[in-house]
DRENMARMI-706215 format. One line per field, with one value per residue (C-alpha): residue number from 0; residue in one letter; chain; z, y, x. Coordinates in Angstrom, 3 decimals, always signed. Example, Ala and Ser with C-alpha at 12.3 -4.5 7.8 and 13.67 -1.06 7.14 Angstrom:
2
n: [0,1];
res: [A,S];
chain: [A,A];
c3: [+7.800,+7.140];
c2: [-4.500,-1.060];
c1: [+12.300,+13.670];
END
This chain:
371
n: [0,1,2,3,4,5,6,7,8,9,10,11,12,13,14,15,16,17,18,19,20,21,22,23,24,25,26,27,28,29,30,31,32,33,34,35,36,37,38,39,40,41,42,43,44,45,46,47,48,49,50,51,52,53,54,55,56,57,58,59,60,61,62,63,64,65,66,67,68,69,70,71,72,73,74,75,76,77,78,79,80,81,82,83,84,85,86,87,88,89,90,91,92,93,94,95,96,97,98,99,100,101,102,103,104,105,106,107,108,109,110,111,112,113,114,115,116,117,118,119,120,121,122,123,124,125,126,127,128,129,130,131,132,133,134,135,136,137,138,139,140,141,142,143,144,145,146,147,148,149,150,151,152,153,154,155,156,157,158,159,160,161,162,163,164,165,166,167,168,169,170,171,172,173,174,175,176,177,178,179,180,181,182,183,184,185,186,187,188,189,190,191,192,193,194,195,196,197,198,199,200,201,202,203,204,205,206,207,208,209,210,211,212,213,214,215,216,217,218,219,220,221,222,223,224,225,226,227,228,229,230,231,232,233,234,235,236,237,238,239,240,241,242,243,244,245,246,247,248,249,250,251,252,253,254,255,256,257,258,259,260,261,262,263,264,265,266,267,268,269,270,271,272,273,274,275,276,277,278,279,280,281,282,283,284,285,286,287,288,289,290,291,292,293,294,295,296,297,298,299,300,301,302,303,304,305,306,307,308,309,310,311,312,313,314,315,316,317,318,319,320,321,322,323,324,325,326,327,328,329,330,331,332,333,334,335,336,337,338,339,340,341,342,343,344,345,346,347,348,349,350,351,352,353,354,355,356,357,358,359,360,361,362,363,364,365,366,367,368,369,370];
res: [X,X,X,X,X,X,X,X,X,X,X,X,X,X,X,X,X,X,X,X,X,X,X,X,X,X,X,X,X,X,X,X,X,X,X,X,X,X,X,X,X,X,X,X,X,X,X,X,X,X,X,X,X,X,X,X,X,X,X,X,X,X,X,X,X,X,X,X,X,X,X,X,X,X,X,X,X,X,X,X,X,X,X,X,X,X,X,X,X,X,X,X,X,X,X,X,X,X,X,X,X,X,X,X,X,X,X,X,X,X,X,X,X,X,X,X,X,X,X,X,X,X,X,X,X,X,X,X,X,X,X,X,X,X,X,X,X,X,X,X,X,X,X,X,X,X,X,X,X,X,X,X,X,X,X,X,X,X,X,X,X,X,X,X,X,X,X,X,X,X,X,X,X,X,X,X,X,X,X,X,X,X,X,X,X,X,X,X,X,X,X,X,X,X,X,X,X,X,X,X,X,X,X,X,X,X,X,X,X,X,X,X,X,X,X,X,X,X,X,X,X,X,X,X,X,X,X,X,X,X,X,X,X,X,X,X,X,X,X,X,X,X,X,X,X,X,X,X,X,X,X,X,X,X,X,X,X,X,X,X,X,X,X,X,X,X,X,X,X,X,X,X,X,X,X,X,X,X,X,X,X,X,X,X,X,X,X,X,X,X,X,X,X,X,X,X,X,X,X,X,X,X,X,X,X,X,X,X,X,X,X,X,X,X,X,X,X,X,X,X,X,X,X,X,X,X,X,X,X,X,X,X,X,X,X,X,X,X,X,X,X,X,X,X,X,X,X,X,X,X,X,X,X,X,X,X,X,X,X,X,X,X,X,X,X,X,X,X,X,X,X];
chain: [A,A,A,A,A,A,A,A,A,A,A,A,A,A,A,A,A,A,A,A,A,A,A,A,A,A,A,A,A,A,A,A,A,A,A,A,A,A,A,A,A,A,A,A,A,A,A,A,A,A,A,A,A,A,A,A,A,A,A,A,A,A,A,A,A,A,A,A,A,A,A,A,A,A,A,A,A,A,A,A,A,A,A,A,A,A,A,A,A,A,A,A,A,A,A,A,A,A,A,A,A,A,A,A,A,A,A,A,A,A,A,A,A,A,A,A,A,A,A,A,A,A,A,A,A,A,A,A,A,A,A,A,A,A,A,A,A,A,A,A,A,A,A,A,A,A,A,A,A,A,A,A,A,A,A,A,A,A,A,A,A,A,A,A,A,A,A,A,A,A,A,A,A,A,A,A,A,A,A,A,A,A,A,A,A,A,A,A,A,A,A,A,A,A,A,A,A,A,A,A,A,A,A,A,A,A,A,A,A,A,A,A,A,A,A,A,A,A,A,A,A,A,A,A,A,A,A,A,A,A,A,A,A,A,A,A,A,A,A,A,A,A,A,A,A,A,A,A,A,A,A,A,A,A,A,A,A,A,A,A,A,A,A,A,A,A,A,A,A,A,A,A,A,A,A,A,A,A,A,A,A,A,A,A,A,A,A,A,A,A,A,A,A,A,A,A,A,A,A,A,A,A,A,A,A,A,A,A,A,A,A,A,A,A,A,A,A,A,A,A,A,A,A,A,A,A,A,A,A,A,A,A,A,A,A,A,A,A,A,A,A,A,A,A,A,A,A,A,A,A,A,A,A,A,A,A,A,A,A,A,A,A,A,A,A,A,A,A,A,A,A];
c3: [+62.151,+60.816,+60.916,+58.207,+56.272,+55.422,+54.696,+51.812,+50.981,+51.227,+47.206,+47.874,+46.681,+43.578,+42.676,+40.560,+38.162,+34.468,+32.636,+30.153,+26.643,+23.107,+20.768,+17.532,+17.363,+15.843,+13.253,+15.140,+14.253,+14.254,+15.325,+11.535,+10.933,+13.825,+13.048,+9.635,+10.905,+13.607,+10.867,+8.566,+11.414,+12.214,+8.437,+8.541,+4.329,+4.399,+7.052,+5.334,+1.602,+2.943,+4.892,+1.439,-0.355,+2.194,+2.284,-1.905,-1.172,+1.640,+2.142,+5.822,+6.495,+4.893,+3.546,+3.715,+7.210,+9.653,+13.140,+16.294,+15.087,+11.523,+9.364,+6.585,+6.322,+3.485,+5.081,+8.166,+5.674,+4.799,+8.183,+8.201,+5.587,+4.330,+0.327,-0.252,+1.707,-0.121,-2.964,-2.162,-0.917,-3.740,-6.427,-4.182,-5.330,-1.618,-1.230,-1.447,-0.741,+0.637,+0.784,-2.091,+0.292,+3.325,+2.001,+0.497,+4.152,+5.499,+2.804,+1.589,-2.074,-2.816,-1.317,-3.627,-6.949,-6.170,-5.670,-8.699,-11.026,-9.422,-11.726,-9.872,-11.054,-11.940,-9.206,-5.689,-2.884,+0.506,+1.801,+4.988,+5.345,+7.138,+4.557,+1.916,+4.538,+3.676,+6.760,+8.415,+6.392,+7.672,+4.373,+2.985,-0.380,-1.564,-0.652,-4.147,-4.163,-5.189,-3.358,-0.082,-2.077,-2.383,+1.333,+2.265,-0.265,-0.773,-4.206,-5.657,-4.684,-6.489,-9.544,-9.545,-9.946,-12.333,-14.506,-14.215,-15.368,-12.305,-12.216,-9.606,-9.685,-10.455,-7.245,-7.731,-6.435,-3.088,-4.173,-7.106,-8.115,-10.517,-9.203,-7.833,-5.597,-4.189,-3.691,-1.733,+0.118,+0.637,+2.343,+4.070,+3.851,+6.293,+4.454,+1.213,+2.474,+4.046,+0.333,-1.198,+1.267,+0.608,-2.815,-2.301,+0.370,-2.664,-5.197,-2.836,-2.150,-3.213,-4.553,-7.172,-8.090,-8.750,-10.556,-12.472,-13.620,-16.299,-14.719,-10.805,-9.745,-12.206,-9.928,-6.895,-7.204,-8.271,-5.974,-3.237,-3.762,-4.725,-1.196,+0.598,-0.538,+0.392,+4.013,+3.794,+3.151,+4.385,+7.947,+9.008,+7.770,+7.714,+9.529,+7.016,+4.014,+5.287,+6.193,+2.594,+0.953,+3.085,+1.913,-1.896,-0.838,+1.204,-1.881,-4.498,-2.378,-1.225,-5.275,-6.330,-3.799,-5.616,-8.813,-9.317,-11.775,-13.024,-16.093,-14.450,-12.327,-16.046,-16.795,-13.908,-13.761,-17.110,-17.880,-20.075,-21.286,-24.740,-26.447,-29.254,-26.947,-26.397,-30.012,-28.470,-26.258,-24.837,-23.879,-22.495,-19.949,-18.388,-15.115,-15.741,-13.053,-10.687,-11.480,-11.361,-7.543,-6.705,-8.400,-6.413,-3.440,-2.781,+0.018,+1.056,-2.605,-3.819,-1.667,-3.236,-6.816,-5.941,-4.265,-7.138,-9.043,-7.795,-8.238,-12.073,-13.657,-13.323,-16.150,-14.332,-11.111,-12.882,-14.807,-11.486,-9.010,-12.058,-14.720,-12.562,-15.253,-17.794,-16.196,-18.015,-16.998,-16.320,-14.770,-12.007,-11.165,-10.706,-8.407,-6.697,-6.209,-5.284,-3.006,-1.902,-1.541,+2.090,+3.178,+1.617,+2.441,+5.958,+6.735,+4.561,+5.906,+9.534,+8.313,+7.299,+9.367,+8.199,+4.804,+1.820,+0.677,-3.206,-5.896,-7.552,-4.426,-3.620,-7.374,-6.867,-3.608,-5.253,-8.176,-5.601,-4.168,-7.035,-8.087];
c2: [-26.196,-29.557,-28.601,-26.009,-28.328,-30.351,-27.647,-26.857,-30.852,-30.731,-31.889,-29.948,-26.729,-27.680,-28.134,-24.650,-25.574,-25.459,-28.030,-27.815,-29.908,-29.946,-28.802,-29.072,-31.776,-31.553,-34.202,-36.134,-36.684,-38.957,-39.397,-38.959,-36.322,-34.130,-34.663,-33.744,-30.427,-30.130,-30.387,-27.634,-25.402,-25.709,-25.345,-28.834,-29.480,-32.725,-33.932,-32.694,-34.277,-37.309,-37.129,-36.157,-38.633,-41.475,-39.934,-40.725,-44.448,-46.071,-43.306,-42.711,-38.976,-36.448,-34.002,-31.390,-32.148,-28.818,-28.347,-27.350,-23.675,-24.759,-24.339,-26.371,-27.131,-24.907,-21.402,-22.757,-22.048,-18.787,-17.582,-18.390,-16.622,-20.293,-19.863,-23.341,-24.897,-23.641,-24.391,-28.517,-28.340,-26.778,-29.670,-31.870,-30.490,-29.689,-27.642,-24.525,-22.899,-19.375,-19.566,-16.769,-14.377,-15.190,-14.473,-11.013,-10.359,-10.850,-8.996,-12.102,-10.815,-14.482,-16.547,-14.919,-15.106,-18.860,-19.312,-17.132,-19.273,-22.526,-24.685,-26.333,-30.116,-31.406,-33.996,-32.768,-34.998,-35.979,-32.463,-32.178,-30.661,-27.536,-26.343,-26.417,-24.952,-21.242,-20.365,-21.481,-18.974,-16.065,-14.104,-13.034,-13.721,-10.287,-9.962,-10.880,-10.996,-7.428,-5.907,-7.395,-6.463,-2.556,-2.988,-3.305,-0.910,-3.129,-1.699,-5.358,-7.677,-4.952,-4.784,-8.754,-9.101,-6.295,-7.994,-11.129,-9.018,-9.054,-6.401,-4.576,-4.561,-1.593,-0.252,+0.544,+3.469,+2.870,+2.936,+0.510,-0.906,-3.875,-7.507,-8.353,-4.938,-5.569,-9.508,-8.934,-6.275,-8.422,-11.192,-8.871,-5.460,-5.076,-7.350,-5.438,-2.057,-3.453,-4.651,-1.212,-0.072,-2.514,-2.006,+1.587,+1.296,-0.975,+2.315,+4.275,+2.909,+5.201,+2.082,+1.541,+4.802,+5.369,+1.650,+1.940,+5.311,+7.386,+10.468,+10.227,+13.552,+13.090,+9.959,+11.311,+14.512,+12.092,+9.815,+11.952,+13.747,+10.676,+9.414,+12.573,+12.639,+8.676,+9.740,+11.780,+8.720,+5.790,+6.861,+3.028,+4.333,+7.975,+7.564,+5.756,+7.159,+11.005,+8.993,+7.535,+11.048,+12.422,+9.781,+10.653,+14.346,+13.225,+11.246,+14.672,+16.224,+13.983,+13.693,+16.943,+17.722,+14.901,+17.593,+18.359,+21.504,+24.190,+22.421,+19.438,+21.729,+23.623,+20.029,+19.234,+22.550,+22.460,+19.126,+18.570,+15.102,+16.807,+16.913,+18.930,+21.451,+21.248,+22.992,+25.992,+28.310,+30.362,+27.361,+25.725,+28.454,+28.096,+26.084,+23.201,+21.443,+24.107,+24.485,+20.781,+21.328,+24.150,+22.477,+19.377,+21.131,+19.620,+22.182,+20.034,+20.205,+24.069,+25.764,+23.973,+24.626,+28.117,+28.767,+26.813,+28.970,+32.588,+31.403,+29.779,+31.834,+35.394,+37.134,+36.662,+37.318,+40.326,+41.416,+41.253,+43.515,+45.737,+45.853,+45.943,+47.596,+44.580,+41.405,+39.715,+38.024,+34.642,+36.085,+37.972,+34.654,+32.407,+34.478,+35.564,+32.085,+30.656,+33.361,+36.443,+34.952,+33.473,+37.393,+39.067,+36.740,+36.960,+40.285,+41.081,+38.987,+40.157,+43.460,+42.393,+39.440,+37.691,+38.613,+36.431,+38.060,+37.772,+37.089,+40.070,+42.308,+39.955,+40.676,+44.275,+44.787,+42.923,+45.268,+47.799,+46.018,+45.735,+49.382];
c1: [-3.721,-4.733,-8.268,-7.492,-5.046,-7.980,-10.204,-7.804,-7.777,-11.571,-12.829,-15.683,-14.032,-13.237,-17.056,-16.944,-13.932,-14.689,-13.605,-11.190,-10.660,-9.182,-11.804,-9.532,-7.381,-4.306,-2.147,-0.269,+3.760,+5.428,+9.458,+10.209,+8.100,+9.213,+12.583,+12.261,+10.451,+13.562,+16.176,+14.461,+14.187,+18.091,+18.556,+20.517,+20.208,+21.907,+18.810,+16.043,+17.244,+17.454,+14.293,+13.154,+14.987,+13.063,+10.172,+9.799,+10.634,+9.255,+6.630,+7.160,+6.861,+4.465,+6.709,+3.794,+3.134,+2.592,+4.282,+1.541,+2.257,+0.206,+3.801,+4.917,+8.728,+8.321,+6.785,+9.626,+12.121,+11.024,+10.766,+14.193,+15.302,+17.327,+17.166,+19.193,+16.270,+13.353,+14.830,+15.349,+11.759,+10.282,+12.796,+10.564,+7.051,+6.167,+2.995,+3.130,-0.510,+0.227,+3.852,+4.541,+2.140,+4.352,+7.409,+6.073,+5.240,+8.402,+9.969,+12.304,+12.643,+14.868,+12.285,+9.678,+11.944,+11.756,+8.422,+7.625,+10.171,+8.159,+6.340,+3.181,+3.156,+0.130,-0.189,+0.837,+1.431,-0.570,-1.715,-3.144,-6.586,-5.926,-4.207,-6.794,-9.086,-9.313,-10.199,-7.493,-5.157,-3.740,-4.900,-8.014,-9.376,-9.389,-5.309,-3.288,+0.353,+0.754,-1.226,+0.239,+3.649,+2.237,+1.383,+4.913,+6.287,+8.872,+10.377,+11.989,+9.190,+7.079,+9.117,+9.240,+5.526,+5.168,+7.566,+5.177,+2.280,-0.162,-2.065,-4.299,-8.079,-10.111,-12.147,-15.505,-17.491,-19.017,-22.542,-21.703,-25.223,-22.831,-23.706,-20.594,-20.511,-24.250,-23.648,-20.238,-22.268,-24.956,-22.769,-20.686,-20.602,-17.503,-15.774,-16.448,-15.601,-12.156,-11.684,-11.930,-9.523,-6.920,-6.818,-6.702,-3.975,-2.205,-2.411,-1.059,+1.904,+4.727,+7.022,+4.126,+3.366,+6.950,+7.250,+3.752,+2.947,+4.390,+3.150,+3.775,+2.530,-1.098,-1.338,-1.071,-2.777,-5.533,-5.240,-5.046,-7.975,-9.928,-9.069,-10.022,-13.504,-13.690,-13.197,-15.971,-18.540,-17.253,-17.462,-16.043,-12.344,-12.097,-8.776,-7.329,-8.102,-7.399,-4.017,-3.269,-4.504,-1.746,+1.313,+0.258,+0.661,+4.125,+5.331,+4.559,+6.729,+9.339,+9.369,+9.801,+12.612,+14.760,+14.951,+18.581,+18.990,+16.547,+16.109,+14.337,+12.209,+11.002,+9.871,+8.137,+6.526,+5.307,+4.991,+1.732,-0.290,-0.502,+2.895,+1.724,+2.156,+6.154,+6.587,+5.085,+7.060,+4.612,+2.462,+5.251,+4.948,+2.124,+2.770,+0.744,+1.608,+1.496,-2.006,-2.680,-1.444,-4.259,-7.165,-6.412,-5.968,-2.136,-1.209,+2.132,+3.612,+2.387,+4.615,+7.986,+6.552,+5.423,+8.923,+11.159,+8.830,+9.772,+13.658,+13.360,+10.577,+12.336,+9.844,+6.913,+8.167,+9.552,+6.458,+4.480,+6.524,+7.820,+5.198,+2.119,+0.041,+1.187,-0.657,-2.165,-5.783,-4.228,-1.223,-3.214,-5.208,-2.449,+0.141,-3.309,-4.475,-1.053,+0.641,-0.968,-4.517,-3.455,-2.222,-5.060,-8.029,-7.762,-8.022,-10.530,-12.725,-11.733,-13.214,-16.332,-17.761,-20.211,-20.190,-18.499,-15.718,-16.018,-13.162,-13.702,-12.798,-9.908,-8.527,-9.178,-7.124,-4.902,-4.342,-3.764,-1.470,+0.875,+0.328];
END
């Protein structure tokens, strides 16, 4: 038995231990400072002012200093959600760096009123290194304040920084021959590509179409489209964008279900850019929107039109079931393309495999149909 004890004592055994150091040294605190960080993080305001209050006279503590976790007092109080705190800090010109990002991430819509309202001063205090250090942030360049703001879809913060007039950058094609698309290629083509998405994922955000657009359904039956055939060459994020093209689809719907009466549903169905066109009756019939749906290909939002359709637009209905001998050219191709083409497709082309069933004997069965 002791022959084994020291076996175990034996130093021999710990011959293939790796050694482990500190590679990255952190600031050291001192008392002051850590209490200071303490009494922010309990959201004790009579502490921290006069921490603050000593702090401008015998110069003791570092207001900006960070805690091991890398945060300010400042990005401590907006984790914490304590508005009467980040307001004394910011009276005290603390840095603030990335705060207005963090508290768009954690959706604290006072914290970023503040720290939109802030006025940088000229000269800031004693800032510790790390936090000039871009890559120590938790952000990357390309990420702006609203489009981490469209990210969340938080409605208020949006609003907020419209208000301020930020606005979103233009994405380019994805073979963009401009210098600044082939030199952010050049350095980093992941990097690049994850850009284009983020600002994509930004104009899809429902809170900004709604916020932004005068025409919410032109945006995203645009949008969504646009995004469709972006998953089809950048291989890298198919998933995602066939997952945005779907929200835009989700929000034309979700959209058109808030319609309250008939007469909203005329608008929306008919809606046109050109408003020279309102003074005409008969070409404020023509389903514009409807339309707009099919030629973008918007299958989650064409059945609610096509059924709101059938229960508001009696005439047609009534000239198509009735009147069969009455239709019209463009009548025929849009209740063909928009409601009998899924019935009559398939079984056509059942009967004759292999062989491309052409429009032309689709509109023909279909005249058949109504007779």
């Amino acid at each position: 038995m002791s022959q084994l004890y020291y076996r175990r004592r034996d130093p021999s055994c710990y011959r293939d231990r790796i050694p482990l150091r500190v590679v990255r040294s952190e600031a050291e605190l001192s008392c002051q400072e850590k209490a200071y960080l303490s009494a922010v993080e309990r959201g004790d305001y009579g502490s921290v002012k006069r921490a603050l209050d000593e702090a401008e006279i015998y110069f003791k503590i570092n207001i900006n200093c960070v805690d091991p976790l890398g945060r300010t007092a400042l990005l401590i109080a907006i984790e914490n959600e304590n508005l009467e705190l980040i307001e004394l800090l910011l009276s005290y010109n603390v840095h603030v760096g990335d705060a207005l990002l963090h508290a768009i991430r954690k959706e604290v819509v006072g914290a970023v009123e503040l720290l939109l309202n802030h006025k940088k001063p000229s000269g800031e205090k004693q800032v510790p290194p790390i936090l000039l250090d871009k890559q120590f942030s938790d952000f990357t360049p390309d990420i702006t304040p609203i489009i981490l703001a469209a990210h969340t879809n938080n409605y208020e913060i949006i609003k907020l920084l419209v208000q301020k007039g930020v606005s979103v950058p233009q994405p380019h094609e994805v073979r963009c021959n401009c210098m600044e698309c082939v030199s952010s290629s050049d350095v980093d083509s992941l990097r690049h590509s994850r850009s284009r998405l983020n600002i994509y994922r930004a104009l899809s955000s429902p809170s900004l179409i709604a916020l932004s657009s005068e025409d919410p359904f032109l945006t995203a039956f645009q949008l969504s489209w646009e995004l469709q055939e972006l998953s089809k060459v950048e291989n890298e994020f198919k998933t995602e964008y066939e997952e945005l093209s779907h929200q835009c689809k989700r929000f034309a719907k979700d959209l058109l279900d808030q319609t309250r009466s008939s007469r909203e549903l005329e608008l929306i169905l008919n809606f046109r850019d050109d408003l020279s066109l309102l003074q005409d009756q008969e070409s404020n019939n023509e389903l514009a929107r409807l339309k707009l749906a099919i030629k973008y290909r918007q299958k989650e939002v064409r059945p609610s039109l096509f059924y709101f359709y059938l229960h508001f637009y009696q005439p047609i209905r009534f000239k198509v079931f009735i009147f069969p001998n009455k239709l019209t050219i463009s009548d025929l191709n849009f209740c063909f393309s928009t409601h009998l083409c899924p019935f009559v497709a398939p079984p056509l082309i059942s009967q004759s495999p292999g062989v491309t069933c052409s429009l032309s004997r689709l509109v023909c069965v279909f005249k058949r149909l109504c007779h």
